[in-house]
C-alpha positions as a printed Julia matrix, in Angstrom:
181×3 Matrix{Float64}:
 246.85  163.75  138.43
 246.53  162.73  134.75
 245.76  165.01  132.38
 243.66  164.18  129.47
 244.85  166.15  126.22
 243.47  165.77  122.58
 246.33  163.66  121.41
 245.75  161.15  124.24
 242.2   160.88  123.27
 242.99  160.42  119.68
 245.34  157.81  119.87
 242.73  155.83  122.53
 240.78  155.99  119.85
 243.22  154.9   117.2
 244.03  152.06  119.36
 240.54  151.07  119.72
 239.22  151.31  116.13
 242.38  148.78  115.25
 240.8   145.98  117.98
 237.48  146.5   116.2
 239.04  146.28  113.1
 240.74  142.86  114.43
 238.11  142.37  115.83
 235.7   142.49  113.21
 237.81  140.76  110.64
 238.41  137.79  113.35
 234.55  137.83  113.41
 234.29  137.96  109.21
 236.47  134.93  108.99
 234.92  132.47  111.43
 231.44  133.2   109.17
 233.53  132.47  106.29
 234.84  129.25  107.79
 231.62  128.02  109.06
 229.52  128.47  106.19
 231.35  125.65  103.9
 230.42  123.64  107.05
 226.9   124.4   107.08
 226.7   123.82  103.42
 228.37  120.66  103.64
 226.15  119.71  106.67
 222.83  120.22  104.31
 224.51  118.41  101.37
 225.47  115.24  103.27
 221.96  115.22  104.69
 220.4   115.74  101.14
 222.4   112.66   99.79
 221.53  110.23  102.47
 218.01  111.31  101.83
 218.45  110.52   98.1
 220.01  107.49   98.66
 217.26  106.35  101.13
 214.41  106.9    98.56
 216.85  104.31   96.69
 216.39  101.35   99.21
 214.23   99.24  100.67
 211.9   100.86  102.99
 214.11   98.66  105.9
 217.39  100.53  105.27
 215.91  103.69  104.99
 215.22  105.31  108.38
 218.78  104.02  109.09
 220.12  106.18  106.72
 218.04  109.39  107.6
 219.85  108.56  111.12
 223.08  108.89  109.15
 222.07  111.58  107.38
 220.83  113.73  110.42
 224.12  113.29  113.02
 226.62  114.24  109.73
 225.0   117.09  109.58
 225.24  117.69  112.85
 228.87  116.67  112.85
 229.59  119.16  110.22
 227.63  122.19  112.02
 229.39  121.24  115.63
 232.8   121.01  113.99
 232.16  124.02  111.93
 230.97  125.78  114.71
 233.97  125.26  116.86
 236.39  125.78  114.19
 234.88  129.44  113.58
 234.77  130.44  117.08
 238.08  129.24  117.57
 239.06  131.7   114.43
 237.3   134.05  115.63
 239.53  134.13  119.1
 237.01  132.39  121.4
 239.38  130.03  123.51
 237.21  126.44  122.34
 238.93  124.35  124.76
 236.32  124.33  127.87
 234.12  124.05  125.15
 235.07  121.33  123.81
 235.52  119.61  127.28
 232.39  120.92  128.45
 231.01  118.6   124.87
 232.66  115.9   125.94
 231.27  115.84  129.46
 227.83  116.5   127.95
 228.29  114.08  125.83
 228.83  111.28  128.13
 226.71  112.2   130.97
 223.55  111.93  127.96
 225.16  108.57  127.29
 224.87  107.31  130.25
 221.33  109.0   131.14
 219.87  107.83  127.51
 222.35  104.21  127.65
 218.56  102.21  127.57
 217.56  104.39  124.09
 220.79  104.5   122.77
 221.35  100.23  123.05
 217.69  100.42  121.5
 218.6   103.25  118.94
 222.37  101.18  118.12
 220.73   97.57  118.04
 218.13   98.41  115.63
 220.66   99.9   113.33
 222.66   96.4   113.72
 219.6    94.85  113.07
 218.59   96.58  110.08
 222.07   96.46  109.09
 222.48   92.71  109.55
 219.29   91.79  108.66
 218.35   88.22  110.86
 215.28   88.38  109.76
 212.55   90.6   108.18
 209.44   91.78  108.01
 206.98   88.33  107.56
 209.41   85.92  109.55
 207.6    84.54  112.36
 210.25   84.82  115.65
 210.24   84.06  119.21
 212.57   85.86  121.93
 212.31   86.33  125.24
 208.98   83.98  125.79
 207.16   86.31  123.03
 205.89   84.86  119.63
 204.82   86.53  116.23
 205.18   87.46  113.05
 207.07   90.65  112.26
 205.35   93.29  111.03
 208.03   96.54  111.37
 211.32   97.19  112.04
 212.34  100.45  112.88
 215.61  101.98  114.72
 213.48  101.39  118.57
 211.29   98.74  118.34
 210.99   95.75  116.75
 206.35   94.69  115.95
 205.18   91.22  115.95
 201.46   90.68  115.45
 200.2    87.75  116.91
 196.92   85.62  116.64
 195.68   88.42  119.78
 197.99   91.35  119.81
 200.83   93.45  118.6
 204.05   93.19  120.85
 206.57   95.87  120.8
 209.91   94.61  121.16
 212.31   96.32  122.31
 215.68   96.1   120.03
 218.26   95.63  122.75
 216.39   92.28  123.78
 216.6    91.1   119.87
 219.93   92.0   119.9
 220.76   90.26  123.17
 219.03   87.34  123.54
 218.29   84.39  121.49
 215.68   84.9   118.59
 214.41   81.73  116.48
 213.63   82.91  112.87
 210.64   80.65  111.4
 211.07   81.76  107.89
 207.76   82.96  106.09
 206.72   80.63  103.43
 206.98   82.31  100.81
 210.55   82.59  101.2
 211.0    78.96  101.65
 209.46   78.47   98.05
């Protein structure tokens, strides 16, 4: 039988206030490291943002993009660097990302081609808004470009592209006549 005496009690307790203290000071650091993160997130975001009201309306929703997943680049790496300061094993985390990661790719492959050729496109630039193009048996003049779909408007309707087929199949560019001038 164990008997349970004041000293034993005490030093329980000892023992436990130090793991709260480690505890606790574990915890105190991983805020501290993640803040600079979350800071840096908002100030990457807030200078793509500047520099978008800079271009021309075409390059600027690419850039919001840009902005958006650094910040979220900066608050998922900041994240996983506190917890991992903090004493959280990160390593099925991190796998468990990865695996996320990849089963979304593969669920959202048809947005993401859509999502990565219309940055390519706005990147590249084959032709803009006022060219008149034909792909894939459709024929217009372009009226937007933005990071999913690519408008013509022709003589009886507005066709929505989709960017993956500008990006993969053959487009003729009629240049607008202005810009042949």
């Amino acid at each position: 039988m164990v008997e349970y005496s004041i000293s034993n009690w005490s030093s329980l307790l000892e023992q436990l206030g130090a793991q709260i203290g480690v505890l606790g000071a574990k915890l105190l650091l991983g805020v501290a490291l993640f803040v600079p993160f979350l800071a840096a997130g908002w100030v990457a975001a807030a200078l793509f943002r500047q520099a978008a009201r800079r271009v021309e309306e075409e390059r600027q929703s690419m850039l919001k993009l840009a902005g958006s997943a650094s910040k979220l680049a900066f608050w998922t790496v900041g994240a996983i660097t506190a917890m991992g300061t903090a004493g959280v094993n990160v390593s099925a985390l991190v796998a468990g990302l990865g695996l996320t990661g990849f089963a979304l790719g593969f669920a959202l492959r048809d947005a993401l081609s859509n999502l990565l050729a219309g940055v390519l496109i706005l990147a590249y630039r084959p032709f803009k808004p006022g060219d008149r193009i034909s792909v894939a048996g459709f024929e217009g003049q372009v009226s937007e470009i933005d990071l999913r779909y690519t408008t013509l408007q022709s003589e009886t309707a507005r066709i929505l592209i989709p960017n993956s087929t500008l990006f993969t199949n053959t487009v003729v560019v009629q240049l607008a006549r202005d810009r042949q001038k």
